[in-house]
N, C-alpha and C positions, 0 to 999 in steps of 0.2 A: 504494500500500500504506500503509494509517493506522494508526494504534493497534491500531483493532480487531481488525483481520488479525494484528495482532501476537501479541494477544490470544489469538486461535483458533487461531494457529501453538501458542502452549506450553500452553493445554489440550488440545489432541491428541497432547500430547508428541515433538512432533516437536522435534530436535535443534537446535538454531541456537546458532550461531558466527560470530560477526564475520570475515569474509577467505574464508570456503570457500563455495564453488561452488553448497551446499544451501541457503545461506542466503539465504530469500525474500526478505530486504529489501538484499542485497547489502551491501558497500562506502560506498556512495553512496543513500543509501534517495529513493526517487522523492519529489519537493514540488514545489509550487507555488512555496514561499518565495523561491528565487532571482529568479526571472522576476519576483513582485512586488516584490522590492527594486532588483532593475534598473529596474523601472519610477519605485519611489517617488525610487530618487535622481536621475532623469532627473524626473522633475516638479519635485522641491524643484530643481534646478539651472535649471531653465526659469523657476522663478519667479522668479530672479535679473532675469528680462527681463517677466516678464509674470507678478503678484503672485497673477492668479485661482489659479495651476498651482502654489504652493505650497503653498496651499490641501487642494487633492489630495495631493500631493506628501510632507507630511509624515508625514499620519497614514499612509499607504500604508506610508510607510516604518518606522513605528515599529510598525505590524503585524506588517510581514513580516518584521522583524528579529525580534520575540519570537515567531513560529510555529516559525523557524528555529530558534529558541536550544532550543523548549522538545522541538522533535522530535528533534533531534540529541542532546540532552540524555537524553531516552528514551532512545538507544540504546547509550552508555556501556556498562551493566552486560554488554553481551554484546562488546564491545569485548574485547581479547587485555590483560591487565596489563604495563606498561612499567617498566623502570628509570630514574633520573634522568639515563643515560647515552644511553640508546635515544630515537633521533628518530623522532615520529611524524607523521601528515600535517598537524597543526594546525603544526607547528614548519615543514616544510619551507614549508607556504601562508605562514607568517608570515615568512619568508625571500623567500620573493617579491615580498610586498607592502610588506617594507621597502624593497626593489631599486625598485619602481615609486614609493613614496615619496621614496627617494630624487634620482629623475629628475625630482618637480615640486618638489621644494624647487631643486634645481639650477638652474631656470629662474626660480625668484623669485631666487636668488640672483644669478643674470649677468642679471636685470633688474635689482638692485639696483646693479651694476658699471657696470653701461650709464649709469643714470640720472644716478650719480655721473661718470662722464667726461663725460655730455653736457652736463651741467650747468654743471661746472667748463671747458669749454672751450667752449662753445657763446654766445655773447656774448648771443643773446636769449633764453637761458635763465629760467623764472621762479623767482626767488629769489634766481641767480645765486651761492650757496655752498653747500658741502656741509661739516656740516648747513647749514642756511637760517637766514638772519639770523635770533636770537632762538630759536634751540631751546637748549634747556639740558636735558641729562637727569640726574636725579636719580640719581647714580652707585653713592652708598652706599645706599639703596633696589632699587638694582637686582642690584649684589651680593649683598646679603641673600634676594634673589628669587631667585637663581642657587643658591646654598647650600642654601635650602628646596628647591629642584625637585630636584638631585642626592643630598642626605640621601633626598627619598622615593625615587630607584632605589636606596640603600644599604637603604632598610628593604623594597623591593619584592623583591631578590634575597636578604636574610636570612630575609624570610616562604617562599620557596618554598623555603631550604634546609630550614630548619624542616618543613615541610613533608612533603619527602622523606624524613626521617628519623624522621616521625612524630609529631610534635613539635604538635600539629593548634591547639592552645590560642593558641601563642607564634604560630603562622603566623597566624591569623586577626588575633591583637592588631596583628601589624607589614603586613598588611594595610589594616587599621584606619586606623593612623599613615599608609601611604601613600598614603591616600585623604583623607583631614585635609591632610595636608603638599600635595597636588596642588589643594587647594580653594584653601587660603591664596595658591598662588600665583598662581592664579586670581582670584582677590579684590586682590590687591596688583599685578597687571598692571591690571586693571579701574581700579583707583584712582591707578595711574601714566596712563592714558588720559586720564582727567579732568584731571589738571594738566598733561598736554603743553605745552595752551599754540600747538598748531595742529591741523588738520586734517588727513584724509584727502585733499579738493579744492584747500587750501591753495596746496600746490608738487609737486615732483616725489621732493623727501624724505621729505613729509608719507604720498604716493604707497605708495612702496618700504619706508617705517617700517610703516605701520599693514598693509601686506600681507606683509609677512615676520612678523610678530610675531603678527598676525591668527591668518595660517596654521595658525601653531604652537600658539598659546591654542587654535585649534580640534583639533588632535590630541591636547592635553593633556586638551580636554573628554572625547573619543573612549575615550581610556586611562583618565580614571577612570568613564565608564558600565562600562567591560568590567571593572574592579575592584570596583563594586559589585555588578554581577549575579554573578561570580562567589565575592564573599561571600556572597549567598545560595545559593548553589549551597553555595557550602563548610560555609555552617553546615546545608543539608540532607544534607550526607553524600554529594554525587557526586562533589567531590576526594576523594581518599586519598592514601596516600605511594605508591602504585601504578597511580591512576587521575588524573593532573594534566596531560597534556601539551597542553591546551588555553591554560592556567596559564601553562606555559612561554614558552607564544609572546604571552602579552601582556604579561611582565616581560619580554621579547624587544624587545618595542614598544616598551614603557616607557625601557629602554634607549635607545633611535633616539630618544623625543624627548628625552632628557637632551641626546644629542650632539648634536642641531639647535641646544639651545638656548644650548649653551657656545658653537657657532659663532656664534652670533647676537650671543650676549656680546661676543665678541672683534670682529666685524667691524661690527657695529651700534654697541656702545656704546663698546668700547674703540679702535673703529676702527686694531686692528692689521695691518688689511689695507686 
């Protein structure tokens, strides 16, 4: 069922409502989109091993992610209106996929643990210290990168109150700032990578550093594409202080990588753990 059909549904006047039994395109409206992004992310991931398959792999992917965005997006207006109280399926999916996030950060994480005891007691270990002879991280740079990333969750959760309260101007502007603020940090991790001063192949610090950190700069990328399309979205009028619970669950997100990255603070750089 496309557009069109959609189309032909409300020039015959026929009734449609989001949840009831009449409605042709149901709950879950029939696509392709899924199955092609299962595919493109299994090609980009293969091409980690074999370079032709990313090839494929991306552009699949950044298809079927905007087929997705722009059909579901369609269907909104016939969507039931929410409170900023009421959970809806984008919030409960986004509760899930924190939970499944959460379980491969856990395992870079007790990669991280592993590395550090094997290291430290394992006599042919390479480097033989943890960190590795000669890492020095720039501490007060990294705080400041800490501060940037957590201010933009303080402006990412004032824009959606904004928001809810109808407030549509102010949400967009601290929008804005949250998408600036998530660049920067982006830019000042990139430029903290250049002065490390080792690699990735280095040691087994080098290893656990640039893959715990890696990780996260890539969900940090993830969080602000979903902020930017959703400013377009917003400045065409499909948030409302009634219609946002897509919204929700990516300041939801945004949330999960602040907390990654305070852990990361603490046991990476502050090594309080």
């Amino acid at each position: 069922m496309g557009f069109s059909d959609l189309s032909t549904c409300m020039g015959e006047g026929i009734d449609i409502k989001m949840g009831s039994k009449e409605h042709p395109l149901g709950e879950v409206h029939e696509s392709a989109a899924p199955i092609l992004l299962s595919l493109g992310i299994t090609f980009t991931l293969g091409g980690l091993l074999l370079l032709p398959l990313a090839a494929l792999g991306l552009p699949l992917l950044i298809f079927s992610l905007q087929k997705w965005v722009r059909e579901d997006v369609g269907l909104w207006k016939y969507r039931k209106e929410t409170d900023a109280h009421e959970w809806g399926d984008a919030r409960w999916a986004m509760v899930w996929i924190i939970i499944t996030e959460v379980i491969i950060f856990a395992s870079f994480f007790a990669f991280w643990f592993w590395a550090r005891w094997h290291t430290i007691h394992w006599e042919g270990a390479v480097g033989g210290l943890w960190p590795a002879a000669g890492v020095e991280h720039n501490l007060q740079l990294v705080t400041v990168n800490t501060l940037i990333l957590v201010s933009s969750g303080v402006f990412a959760h004032k824009a959606l109150d904004n928001l809810v309260t109808g407030k549509v101007t102010s949400a967009r502007n601290m929008f804005i700032a949250t998408v600036i603020l998530g660049l920067t940090f982006l830019i000042i991790q990139l430029y903290e990578y250049s002065q490390a001063g080792f690699l990735w192949g280095d040691h087994a610090y080098g290893t656990a550093f640039f893959s715990l950190t890696g990780l996260h700069g890539l969900h940090v990328l993830v969080g602000l594409i979903c902020f930017m399309v959703s400013l377009v979205l917003l400045n065409k009028g499909y948030y409302s202080p009634t219609h946002n619970d897509s919204l929700h669950a990516i300041v939801y997100y945004w949330h999960f990588v602040d907390v990654i990255w305070i852990l990361l603070y603490l046991i990476v750089y502050l090594e309080v753990i």
